[in-house]
N, C-alpha and C positions, 0 to 999 in steps of 0.2 A: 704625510698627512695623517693626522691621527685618528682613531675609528672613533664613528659617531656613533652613542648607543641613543636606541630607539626603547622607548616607554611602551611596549605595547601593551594592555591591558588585556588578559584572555580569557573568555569563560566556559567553561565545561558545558557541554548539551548536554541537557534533561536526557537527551536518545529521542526526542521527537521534536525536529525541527521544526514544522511550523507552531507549536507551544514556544519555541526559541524566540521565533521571530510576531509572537504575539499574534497568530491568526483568531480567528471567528473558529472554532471546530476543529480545531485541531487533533482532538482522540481522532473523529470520523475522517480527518484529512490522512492522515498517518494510517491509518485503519486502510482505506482505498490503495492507495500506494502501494499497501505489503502486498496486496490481494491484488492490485493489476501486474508487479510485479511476477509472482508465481504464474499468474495466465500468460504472461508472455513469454516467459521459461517455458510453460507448456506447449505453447503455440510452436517456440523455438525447437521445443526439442519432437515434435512429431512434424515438423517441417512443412508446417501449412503456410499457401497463401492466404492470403487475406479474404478472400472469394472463397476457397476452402474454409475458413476457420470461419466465416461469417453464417454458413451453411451447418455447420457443427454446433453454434452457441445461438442459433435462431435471431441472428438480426443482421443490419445489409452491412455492404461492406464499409462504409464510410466511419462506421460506427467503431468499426474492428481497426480501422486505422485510430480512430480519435483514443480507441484504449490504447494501441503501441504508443501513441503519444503521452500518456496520461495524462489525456485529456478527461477527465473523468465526472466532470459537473452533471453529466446526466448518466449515471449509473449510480445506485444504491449499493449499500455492502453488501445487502443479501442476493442481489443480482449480480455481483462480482462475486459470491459463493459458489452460486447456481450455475455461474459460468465454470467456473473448477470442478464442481464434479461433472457438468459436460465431458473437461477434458481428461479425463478419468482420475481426478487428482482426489483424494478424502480429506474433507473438514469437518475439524472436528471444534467445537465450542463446548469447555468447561468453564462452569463457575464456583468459584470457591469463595468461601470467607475471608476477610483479611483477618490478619491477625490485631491490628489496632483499627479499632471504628473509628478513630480518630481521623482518620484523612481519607477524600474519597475515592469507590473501585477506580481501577484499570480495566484498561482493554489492551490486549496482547496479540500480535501475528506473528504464529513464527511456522517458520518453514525448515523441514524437513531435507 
C-alpha cells in the first residue's frame, strides 16, 4: 500500500497563543499566565499548602487553588505581582522605547 501524504498547512506562533487563537486580551491573558506560572514555581518550591500559601498571599484558600489552576479571571497583573514579591520573588518592570514607532509596545514576562 502506498503512503498517503497529508497537506498539512502549519503556522508559526506569534509566542503568544491566545493572539494565535484570536482572544479578547491577549497581551493581559499571556501577561497573567507568565505571572501565575512563577507563583506556582514559588509556591512549589517552598512547599506550601494551599492553607499555607493562602496565609502567605492574604486571601482564602479557594482562591489559591483557582490560581494553581489558572484560573485567573479574578486576579489583576498587578495583584499577581504583589503576590511574587510575597513569595520573596523581585519584579522588576522596564520600559524602553522601540526602535520603530511604527508598530505598537509590548509587554514581556520573563523569568529568571
Amino acid at each position: 500500500m502506498a503512503a498517503r501524504k497529508n497537506s498539512v498547512e502549519i503556522e508559526a506562533s506569534s509566542g503568544n497563543v491566545f493572539a494565535d487563537l484570536g482572544l479578547p486580551y491577549s497581551v493581559e491573558l499571556d501577561t497573567k499566565v507568565r505571572l501565575a506560572l512563577e507563583i506556582v514555581r514559588a509556591l512549589d518550591d517552598r512547599q506550601l499548602s494551599q492553607v499555607a500559601a493562602a496565609k502567605v498571599l492574604g486571601i482564602n484558600q479557594p482562591k489559591v487553588s483557582a490560581l494553581r489552576r489558572y484560573k485567573l479571571e479574578g486576579f489583576s497583573v498587578e495583584r499577581l505581582m504583589t503576590f511574587l514579591t510575597a513569595l520573596g520573588r523581585d519584579v522588576e518592570i522596564r520600559v524602553t522605547a522601540r526602535r520603530k514607532n511604527t508598530s505598537p509596545g509590548r509587554i514581556l514576562v520573563e523569568a529568571a
